[in-house]
N, C-alpha and C positions, 0 to 999 in steps of 0.2 A: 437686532441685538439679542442672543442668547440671554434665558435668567442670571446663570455665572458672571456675564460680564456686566450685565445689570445692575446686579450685588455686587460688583466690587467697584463699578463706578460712584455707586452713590454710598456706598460704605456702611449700606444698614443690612438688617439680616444676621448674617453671622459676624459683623464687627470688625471684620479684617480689613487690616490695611496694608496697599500693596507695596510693593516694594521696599520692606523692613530690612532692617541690616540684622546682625544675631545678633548685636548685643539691644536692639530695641526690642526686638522677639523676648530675648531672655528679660528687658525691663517689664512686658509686659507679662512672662509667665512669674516673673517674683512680684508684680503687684495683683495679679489673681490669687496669689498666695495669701496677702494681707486684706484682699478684699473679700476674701470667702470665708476669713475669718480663722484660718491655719494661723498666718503669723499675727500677732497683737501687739498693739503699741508698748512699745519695753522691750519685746521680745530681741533677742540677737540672733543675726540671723546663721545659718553653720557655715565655717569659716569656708574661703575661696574654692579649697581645694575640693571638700563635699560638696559645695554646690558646681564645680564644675562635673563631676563623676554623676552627680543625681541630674543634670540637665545634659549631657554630653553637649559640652561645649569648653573650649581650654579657661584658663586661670584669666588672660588677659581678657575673654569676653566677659569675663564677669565681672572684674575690675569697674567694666566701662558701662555696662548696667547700673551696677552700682551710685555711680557718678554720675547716669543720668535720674534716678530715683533719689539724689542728694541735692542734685539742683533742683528738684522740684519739690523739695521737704518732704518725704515720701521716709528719704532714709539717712538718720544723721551716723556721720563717717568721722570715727577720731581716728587718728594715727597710731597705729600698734594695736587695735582693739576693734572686735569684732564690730559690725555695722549692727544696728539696732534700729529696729521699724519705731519712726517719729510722728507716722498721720496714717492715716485709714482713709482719709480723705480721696481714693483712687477718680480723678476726673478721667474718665474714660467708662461711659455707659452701657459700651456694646462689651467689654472684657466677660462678662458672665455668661455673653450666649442670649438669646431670644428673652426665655425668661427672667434672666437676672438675678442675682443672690437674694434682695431684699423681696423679691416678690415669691419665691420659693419659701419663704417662711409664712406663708399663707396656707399651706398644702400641710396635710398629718404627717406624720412619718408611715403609716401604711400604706397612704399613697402611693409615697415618693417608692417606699418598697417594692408595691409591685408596678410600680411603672419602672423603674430599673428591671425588673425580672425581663420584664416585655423586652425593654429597648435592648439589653445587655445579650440577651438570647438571640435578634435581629442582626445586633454590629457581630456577633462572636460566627455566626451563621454566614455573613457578608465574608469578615476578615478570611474565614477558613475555605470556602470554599471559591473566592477572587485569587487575581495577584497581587493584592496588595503591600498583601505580610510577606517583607522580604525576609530574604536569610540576615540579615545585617540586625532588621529588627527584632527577629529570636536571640541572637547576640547578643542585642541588646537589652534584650527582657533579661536572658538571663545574666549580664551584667550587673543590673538594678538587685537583685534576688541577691545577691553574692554583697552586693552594699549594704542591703537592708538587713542581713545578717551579721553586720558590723554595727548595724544601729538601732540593736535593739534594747538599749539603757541610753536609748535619746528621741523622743517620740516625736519631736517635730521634726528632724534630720528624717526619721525611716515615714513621715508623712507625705515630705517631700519627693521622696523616691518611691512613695507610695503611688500618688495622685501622675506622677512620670510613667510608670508599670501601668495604668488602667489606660492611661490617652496616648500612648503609643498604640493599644491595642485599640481601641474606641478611632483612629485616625486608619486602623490599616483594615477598616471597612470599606473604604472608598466610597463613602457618602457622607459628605457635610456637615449636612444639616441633621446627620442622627449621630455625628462624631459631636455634634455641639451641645446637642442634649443628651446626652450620656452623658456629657463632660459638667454639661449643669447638674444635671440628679447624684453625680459624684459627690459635685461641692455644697451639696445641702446637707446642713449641722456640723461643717468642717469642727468647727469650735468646740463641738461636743466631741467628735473624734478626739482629736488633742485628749480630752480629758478620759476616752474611755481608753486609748491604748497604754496611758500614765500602770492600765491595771496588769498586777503580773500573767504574764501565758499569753497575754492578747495578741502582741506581736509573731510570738514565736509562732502561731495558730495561723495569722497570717500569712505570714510567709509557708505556712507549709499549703496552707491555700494558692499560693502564684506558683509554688513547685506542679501542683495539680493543672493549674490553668497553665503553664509553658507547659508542660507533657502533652495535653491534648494539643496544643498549638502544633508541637513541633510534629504530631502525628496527623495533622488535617483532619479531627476526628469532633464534628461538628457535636453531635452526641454528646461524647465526654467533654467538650470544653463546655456547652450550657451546661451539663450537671456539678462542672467544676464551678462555674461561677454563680450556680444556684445555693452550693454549699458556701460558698465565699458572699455573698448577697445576706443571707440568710444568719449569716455569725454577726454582722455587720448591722441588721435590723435589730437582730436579740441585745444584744451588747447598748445598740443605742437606747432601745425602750428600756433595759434596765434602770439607763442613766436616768431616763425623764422620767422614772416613780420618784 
């Protein structure tokens, strides 16, 4: 038995479990949300139709996410009004990835800094110079770009299409287990995110940071996309050390 089938028999590792339908995919990419600490109990979360455009998936897959994140009190559903995170309580241990959310807050933030530098540099090197990055998924990035520019006087809406725009690229590495920790070193001080992009120019600075990083994409130009995501890494260190004086 190959390691792959290994890890997905016994379901440790990277946490995946097989044979998900989309809408359990999508219950468990909106409880990475609330466990990483983006969405907060209170929070509502953005209505059907942006979270189907920020997850690409239709209206009714979200529906049924929903529904299962409400039976399990995850997420209380009134009728006519927006769904709102009821518990942080996420039972599922592997959803963060190897390391986990709560153990990431052990690490400094210059750490985590420059180990995103490393890993981000690696997946962006992977993605561009593999096939993995299809043309659908440029589409797609710059889909996301064209939303989050609709969302930028709503900072958990363009967070969500935020954290969507990095793990599309961090997946079209074609490696795992460096898609999974990337995807962790994303989600460390989501919470503080929330609070630094609340600040004026932050978003709009952002997004012209993923116009940088899809250009290099779309040109295979390994180079310019690490210097693109160094710039973008590096706004994203500055901003959060602000927050923690």
């Amino acid at each position: 038995m190959d390691v792959r089938s290994l890890l997905a028999e016994s379901q440790i590792g990277l946490g995946k479990l097989p044979r998900q339908s989309m809408k359990d995919m999508v219950a468990e990419k909106l409880s990475l949300l609330i466990a990483s600490g983006l969405l907060e109990i209170g929070d509502s979360l953005p209505s059907e139709r942006d979270l189907a455009t920020a997850l690409g998936v239709s209206r009714e897959t979200i529906r049924g996410a929903i529904l299962i994140l409400s039976t399990k009190g995850i997420l209380s559903v009134t009728q006519g009004a927006r769904s709102t995170v009821a518990s942080n309580e996420i039972d599922a241990p592997g959803l963060l990835g190897a390391m986990g959310s709560s153990n990431m807050r052990q690490y400094s933030l210059d750490d985590v800094h420059q180990a995103r530098l490393k890993i981000e540099a690696e997946v962006s090197r992977l993605g561009v110079s593999g096939d993995s990055l299809s043309k659908s998924d440029l589409v797609r990035l710059g889909n996301l770009i064209v939303a989050q520019e609709k969302a930028t006087k709503d900072p958990i809406r363009f967070l969500i299409l935020d954290r969507e725009f990095h793990t599309i690229i961090y997946r079209a590495c074609g490696n795992e287990v460096l898609s999974d920790i990337a995807t962790t070193l994303y989600s460390y001080q989501l919470d503080h995110r929330r609070k630094v992009v609340t600040k004026p120019g932050i978003i709009a600075r952002s997004i012209g940071d993923h116009h940088a990083i899809l250009a290099a994409l779309e040109a295979r130009d390994v180079e310019r996309l690490c210097a693109a995501f160094r710039v973008h890494e590096r706004r994203i260190y500055e901003t959060t050390r602000q927050l923690e004086k």
